[in-house]
N, C-alpha and C positions, 0 to 999 in steps of 0.2 A: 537489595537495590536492583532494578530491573536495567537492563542497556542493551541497548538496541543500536545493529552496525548493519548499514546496507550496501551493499555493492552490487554491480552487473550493470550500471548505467554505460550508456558511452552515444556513440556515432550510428545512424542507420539513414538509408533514403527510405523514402516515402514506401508504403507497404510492406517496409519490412516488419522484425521481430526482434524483441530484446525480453530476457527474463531477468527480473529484480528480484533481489535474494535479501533477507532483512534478518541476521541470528541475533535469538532472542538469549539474555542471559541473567540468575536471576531467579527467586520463586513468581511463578503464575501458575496459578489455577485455569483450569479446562475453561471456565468461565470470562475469562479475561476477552476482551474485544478487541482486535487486530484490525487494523486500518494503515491505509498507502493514502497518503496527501501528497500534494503538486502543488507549486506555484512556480508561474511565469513571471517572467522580470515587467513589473509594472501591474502585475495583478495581484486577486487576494489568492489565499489558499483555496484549495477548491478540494474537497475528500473524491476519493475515487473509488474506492473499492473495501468492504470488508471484511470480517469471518469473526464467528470467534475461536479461539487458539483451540479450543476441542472440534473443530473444523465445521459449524452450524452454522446456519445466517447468513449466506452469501449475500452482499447487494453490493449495487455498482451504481454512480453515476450513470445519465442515460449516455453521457457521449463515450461512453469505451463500452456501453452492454454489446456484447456480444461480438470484441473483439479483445475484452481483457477477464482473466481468468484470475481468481483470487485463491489463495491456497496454504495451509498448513500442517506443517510435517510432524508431527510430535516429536518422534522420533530424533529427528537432527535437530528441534526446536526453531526450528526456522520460517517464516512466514515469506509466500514466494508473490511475485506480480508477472505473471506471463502475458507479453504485452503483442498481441498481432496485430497485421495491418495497419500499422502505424502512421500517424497524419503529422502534417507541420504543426499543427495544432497541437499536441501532445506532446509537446516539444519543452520543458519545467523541468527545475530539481523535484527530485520524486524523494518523499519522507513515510519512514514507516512509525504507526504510531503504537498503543497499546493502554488500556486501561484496565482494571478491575472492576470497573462496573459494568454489569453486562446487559444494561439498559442500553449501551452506545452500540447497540449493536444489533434495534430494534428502532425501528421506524421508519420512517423516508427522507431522511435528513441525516448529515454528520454533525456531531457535536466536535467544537472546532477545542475544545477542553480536555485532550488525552494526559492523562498524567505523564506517562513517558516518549518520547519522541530520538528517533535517531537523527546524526547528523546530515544527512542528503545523500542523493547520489542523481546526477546530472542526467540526462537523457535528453540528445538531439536531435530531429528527425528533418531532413533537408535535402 
């Protein structure tokens, strides 16, 4: 059974930076799709960012490209969200998710159907 725990959320003003830490635990394969989802109180979910867990396939929402970095460690099994220049806007519980089908981890769209999902971790920018 796969579980996923994310922590590094908290408190920044505007521009700053927070790193989101997601350990994976659990058999996956190199194959497996890694994804950070968000939602905002009174929105839906919105995917943000992916990889898959053998670290191929970056893509990003267009509103964090190129100020949020997606990444995984094998190593420490950990999937990371380096989040810069931070907006109000990006301001949602941030979830990290995880699949074995490594079709989710190919195209221009998130599929909002991960099989494993962590509990949250908060992130407010203000």
């Amino acid at each position: 059974h796969v579980q996923l725990v994310e922590s590094g959320g908290g408190s920044v003003q505007p521009g700053g930076s927070l790193r989101l830490s997601c350990v994976v635990s659990g058999h996956t394969s190199d194959d497996y799709c890694m994804a950070w989802f968000r939602q905002a109180p009174g929105k839906e979910r919105q995917g943000v960012a992916r990889i898959t867990k053998g670290g191929g396939n970056p893509y990003y929402v267009n509103s964090v490209r190129g100020r949020f970095t997606v990444s995984h460690d094998n190593a420490k099994n950990t999937l990371y969200l380096q989040m810069n220049s931070l907006k109000p806007e990006d301001t949602a519980m941030y979830y990290c998710a995880a699949d074995p089908k490594w079709t989710y981890c190919r195209g221009g769209s998130f599929s909002p159907e991960y099989n494993y999902w962590g509990q949250g971790t908060q992130v407010t920018v203000s």
